[in-house]
N, C-alpha and C positions, 0 to 999 in steps of 0.2 A: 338713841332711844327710839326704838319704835313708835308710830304714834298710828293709834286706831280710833275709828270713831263705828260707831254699829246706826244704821241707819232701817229702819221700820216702811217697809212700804206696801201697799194695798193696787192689787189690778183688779180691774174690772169699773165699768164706766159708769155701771148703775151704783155700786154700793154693796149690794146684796150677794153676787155671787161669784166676787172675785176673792183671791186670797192673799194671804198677807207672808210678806219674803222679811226676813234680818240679812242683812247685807253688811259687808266686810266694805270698806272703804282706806282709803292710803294707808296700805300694809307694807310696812317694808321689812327686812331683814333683818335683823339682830347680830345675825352672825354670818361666816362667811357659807357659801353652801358647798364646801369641800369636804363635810360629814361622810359617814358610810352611810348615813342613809341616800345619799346623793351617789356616791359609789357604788351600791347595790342597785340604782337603778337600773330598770332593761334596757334602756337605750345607752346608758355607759358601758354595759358588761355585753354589748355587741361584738364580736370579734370580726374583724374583717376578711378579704378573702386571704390573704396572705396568711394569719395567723392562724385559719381555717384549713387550709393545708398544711402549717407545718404541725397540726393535731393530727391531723388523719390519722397518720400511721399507727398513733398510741389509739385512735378511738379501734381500730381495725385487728390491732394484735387482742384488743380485749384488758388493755390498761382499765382499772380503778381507776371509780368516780375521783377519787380523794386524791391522786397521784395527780389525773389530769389538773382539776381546780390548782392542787401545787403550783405544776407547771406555769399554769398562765398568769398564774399570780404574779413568780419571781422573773419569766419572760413579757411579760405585758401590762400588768399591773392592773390586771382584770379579777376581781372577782363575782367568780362563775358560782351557782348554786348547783344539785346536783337535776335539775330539770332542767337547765340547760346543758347538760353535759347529755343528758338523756335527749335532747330535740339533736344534738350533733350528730349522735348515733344516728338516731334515725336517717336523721338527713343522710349520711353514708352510707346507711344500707338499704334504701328507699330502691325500689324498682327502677327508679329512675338514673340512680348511681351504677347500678350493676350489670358487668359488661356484657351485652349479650340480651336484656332482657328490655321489655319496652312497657310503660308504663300504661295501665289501663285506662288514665285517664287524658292521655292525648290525642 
């Protein structure tokens, strides 16, 4: 069982023109944090370089958003939204990816 207690507190040294905080104190879990809301986070749904290359090729032929997300699902157990599918893109066809050209901001 969880156990919370809310605690009131006041800054300011004089009285008059500090403000007053509700503070969370020994919160713990309930549950395990294996949710999708723990799943969808950005830092889970990181793909690393490995996985990052074996996308390319679909992000470059012009593969759907919905096919890639597929993919990394059933190979990775990543779920991707399609704004991350869209920063992949970019990231491969950045000035900085493309052979031949050099990127304005170096």
């Amino acid at each position: 069982m969880a156990v919370e207690r809310l605690a009131v507190r006041h800054s300011g040294s004089d009285g008059g023109d500090g403000y007053w905080t509700v503070v969370r104190e020994n919160v713990h879990h309930n549950h395990e944090c294996n949710s999708l809301r723990y799943d969808s986070n950005s830092w889970v749904r990181r793909s690393t370089e490995a996985q990052f290359e074996n996308v390319r090729p679909l992000l470059i032929s012009g593969t759907a958003s919905f096919h890639i997300n597929n993919y990394a699902y059933h190979s990775y157990g990543k779920l991707l939204n399609d704004q991350d599918i869209f920063n992949m893109r970019y990231k491969v066809f950045s000035h900085v990816n493309l052979p031949g050209k050099q990127s304005a901001y170096l």
